[in-house]
C-alpha positions as CSV (number, residue, x, y, z in Angstrom):
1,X,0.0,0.0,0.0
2,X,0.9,3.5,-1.0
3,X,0.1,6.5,1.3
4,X,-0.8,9.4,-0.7
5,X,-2.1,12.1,1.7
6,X,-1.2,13.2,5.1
7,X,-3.0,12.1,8.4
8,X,-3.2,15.0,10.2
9,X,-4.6,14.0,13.4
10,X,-2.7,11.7,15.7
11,X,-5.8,9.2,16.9
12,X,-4.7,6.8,13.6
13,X,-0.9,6.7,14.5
14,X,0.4,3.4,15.3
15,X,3.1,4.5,17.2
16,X,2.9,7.8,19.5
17,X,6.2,9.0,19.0
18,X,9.7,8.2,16.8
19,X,11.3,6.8,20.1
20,X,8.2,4.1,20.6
21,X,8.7,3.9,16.5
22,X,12.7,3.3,17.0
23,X,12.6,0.6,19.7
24,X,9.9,-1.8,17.6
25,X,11.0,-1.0,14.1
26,X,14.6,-1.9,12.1
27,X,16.3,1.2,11.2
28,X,17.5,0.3,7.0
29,X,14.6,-2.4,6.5
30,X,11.2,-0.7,7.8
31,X,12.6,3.1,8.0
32,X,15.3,5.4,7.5
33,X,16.4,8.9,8.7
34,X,18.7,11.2,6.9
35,X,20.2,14.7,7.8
36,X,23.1,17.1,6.9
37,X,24.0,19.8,9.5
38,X,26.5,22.1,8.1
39,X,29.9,23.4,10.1
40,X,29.7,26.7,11.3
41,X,32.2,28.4,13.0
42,X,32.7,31.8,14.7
43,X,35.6,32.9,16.8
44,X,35.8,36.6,16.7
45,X,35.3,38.9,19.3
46,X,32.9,40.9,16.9
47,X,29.7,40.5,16.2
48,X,28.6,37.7,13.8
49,X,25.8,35.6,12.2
50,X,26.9,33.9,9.2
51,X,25.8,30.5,11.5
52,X,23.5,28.1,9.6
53,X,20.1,29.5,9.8
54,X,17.5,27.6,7.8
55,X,16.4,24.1,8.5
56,X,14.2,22.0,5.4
57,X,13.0,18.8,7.2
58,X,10.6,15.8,5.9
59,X,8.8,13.9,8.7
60,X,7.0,11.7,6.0
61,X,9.1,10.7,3.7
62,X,9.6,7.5,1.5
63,X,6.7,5.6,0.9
64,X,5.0,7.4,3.8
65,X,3.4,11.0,1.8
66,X,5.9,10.4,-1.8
67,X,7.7,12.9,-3.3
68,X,8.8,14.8,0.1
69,X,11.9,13.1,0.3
70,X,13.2,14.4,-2.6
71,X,11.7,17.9,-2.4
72,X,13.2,17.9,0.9
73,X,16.7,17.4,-0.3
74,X,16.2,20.0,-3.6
75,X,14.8,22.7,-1.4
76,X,18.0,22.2,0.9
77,X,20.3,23.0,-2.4
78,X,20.6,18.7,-3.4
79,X,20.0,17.2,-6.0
80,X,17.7,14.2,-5.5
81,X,19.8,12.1,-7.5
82,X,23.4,13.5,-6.2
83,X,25.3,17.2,-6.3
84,X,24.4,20.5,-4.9
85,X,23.4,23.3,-6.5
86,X,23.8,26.9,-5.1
87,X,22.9,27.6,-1.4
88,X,22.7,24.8,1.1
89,X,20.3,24.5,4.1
90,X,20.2,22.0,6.8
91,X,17.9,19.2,6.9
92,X,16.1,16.2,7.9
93,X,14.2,13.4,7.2
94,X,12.6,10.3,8.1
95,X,11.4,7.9,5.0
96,X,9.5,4.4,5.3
97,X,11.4,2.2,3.2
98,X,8.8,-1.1,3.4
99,X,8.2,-2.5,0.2
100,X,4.7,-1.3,1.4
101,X,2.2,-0.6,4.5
102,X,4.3,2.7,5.3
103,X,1.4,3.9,6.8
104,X,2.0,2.5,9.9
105,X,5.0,4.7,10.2
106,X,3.7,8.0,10.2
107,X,4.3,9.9,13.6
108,X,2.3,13.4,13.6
109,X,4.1,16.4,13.7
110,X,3.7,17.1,16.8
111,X,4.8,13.9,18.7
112,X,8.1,14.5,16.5
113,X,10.9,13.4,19.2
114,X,13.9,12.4,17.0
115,X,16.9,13.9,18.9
116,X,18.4,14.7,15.9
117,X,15.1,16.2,14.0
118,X,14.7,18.2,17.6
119,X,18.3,19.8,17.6
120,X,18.3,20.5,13.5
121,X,15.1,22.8,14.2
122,X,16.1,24.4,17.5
123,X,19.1,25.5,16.4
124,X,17.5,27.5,13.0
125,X,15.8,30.8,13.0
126,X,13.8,29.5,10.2
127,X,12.1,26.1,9.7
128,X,10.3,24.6,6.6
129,X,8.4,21.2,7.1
130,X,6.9,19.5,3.4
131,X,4.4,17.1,3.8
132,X,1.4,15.6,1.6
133,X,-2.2,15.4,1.5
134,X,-5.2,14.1,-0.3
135,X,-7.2,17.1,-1.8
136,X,-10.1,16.1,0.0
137,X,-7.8,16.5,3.6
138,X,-7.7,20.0,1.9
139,X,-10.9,20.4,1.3
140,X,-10.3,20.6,-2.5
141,X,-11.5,18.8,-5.5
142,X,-10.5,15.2,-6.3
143,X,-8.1,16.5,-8.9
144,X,-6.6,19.8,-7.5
145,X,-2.9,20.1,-7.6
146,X,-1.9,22.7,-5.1
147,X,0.0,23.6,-2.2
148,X,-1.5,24.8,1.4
149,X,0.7,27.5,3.2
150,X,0.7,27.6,6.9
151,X,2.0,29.5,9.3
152,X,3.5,30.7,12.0
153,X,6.4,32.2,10.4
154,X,4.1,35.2,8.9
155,X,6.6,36.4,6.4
156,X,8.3,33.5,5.6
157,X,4.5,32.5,4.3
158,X,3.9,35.3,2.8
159,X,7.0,35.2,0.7
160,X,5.9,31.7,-0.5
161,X,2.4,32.2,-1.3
162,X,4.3,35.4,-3.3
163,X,6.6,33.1,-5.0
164,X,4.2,30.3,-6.1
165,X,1.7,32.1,-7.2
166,X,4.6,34.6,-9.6
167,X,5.8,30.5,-10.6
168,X,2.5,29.3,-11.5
169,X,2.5,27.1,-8.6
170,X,-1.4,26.9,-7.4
171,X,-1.2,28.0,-4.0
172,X,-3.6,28.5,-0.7
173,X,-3.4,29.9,2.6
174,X,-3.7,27.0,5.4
175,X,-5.3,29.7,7.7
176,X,-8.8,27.7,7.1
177,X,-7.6,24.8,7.1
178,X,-7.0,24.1,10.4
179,X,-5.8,20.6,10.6
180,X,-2.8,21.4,7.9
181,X,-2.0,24.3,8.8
182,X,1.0,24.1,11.2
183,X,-0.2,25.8,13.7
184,X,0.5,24.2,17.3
185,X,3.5,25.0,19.1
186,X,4.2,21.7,20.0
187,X,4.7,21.3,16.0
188,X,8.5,20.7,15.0
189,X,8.0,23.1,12.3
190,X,7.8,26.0,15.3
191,X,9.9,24.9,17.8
192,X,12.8,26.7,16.3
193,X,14.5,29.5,17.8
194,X,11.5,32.0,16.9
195,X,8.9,29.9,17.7
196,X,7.7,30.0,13.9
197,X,8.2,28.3,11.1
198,X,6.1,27.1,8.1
199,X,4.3,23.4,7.1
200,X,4.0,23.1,3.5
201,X,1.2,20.6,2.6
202,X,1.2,19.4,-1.2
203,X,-1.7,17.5,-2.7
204,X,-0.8,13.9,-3.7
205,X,-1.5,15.6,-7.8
206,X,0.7,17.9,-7.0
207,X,3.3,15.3,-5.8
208,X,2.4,13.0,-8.6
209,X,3.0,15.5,-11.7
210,X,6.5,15.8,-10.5
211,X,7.7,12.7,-11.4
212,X,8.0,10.8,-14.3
213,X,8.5,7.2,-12.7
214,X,6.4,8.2,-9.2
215,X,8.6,5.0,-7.4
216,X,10.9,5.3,-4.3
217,X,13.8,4.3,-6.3
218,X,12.8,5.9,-9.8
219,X,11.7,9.1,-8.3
220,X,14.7,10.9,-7.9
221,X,16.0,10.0,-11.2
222,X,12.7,11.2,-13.1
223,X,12.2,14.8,-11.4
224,X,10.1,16.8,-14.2
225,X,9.5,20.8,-14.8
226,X,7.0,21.1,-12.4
227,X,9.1,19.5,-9.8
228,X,11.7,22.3,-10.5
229,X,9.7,25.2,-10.5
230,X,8.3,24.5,-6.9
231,X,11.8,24.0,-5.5
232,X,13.3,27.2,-7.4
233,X,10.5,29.2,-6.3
234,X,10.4,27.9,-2.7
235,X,14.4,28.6,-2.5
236,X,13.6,32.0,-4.1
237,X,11.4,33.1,-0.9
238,X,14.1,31.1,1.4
239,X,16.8,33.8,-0.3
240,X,14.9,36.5,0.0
């Protein structure tokens, strides 16, 4: 089975956190996390801030919401498939990696308790989180392709709707849509060092038209236009 949409709420979990996750599950045959923090040093006496900032994480990705794997790694300056290119970000991510019921490994966003995950996002000013949904979580038609901006990062958001909608990029202010939205301080996504950041939600058509071979081995060798003008356009309001 294939999960194509987020489950917001946390009643359907299976497991109520990544620790209770960890300590059932084999980490490299039912899941797998990945992260790059960046070196930053500073050790003048005057003032400074050229530390890494921005944080791009994935809580879902793999087989768990597709295709927010290998945004993930794009929006943090990598290519899916290998290389960088321009401006790198931190990041993390956790993928189900089972031929199939990945389902069972989503954790919501706000049980999030990877140690790792935890000191990626308090250590960045800003935060993105990318996640999927069905339209119909979104309250949309069965064939909308769109993203849902939430908030709290007010001008982060802003900046994205901005850029999406210049890109062509069908986008939609999560304000009233409560359950994607990002809203909850004990969200990842705004446990960073302002409190705020911002949870991206993109419809599983969305996700799909990205790809050529929609697989979680052929995905990131099959990345199409559309794919690239949502990650140039998100990294163009992360610049800005």
């Amino acid at each position: 089975m294939v999960v194509t949409g987020a489950r917001p709420g946390s009643a359907a979990d299976t497991y109520p956190s990544n620790t209770a996750l960890y300590a059932d599950l084999a980490e490299g045959v039912d899941y797998a996390r990945r992260f790059r923090r960046h070196a930053a040093l500073d050790d003048s006496n005057g003032p400074g801030d050229s530390y890494p900032d921005t944080a791009v994480v994935a809580l879902h990705g793999g087989g768990i919401e597709p295709g927010t794997s290998e945004l993930c790694l794009a929006v943090a300056g990598y290519h899916p498939a290998g290389g960088t290119g321009g401006t790198v970000y931190d990041y993390w991510m956790f993928e189900g990696i089972r031929p199939s019921g990945n389902a069972a490994l989503h954790v919501t966003s706000v049980h999030c308790d990877d140690p790792v995950a935890l000191a990626t996002v308090a250590g960045s000013r800003r935060v993105l989180s990318l996640h999927g949904c069905s339209p119909a979580e979104a309250g949309l038609a069965a064939d909308a392709a769109a993203v849902l901006v939430g908030r709290r990062d007010t001008g982060l958001k802003t900046a994205l709707l901005h850029a999406y909608r210049a890109a062509g990029v069908p986008a939609i202010d999560a304000a009233g849509v409560p359950a994607l939205n990002g809203e909850a301080a004990a969200n990842i996504v705004n446990r960073n060092l302002s409190g705020a950041g911002v949870q991206l939600e993109l419809t599983t058509p969305l996700r799909t038209g990205m790809f050529g071979t929609n697989t979680r081995t052929r995905r990131k060798h099959t990345t199409l236009a559309g794919f690239w003008t949502f990650v140039n356009a998100t990294r163009q309001a992360l610049a800005g």
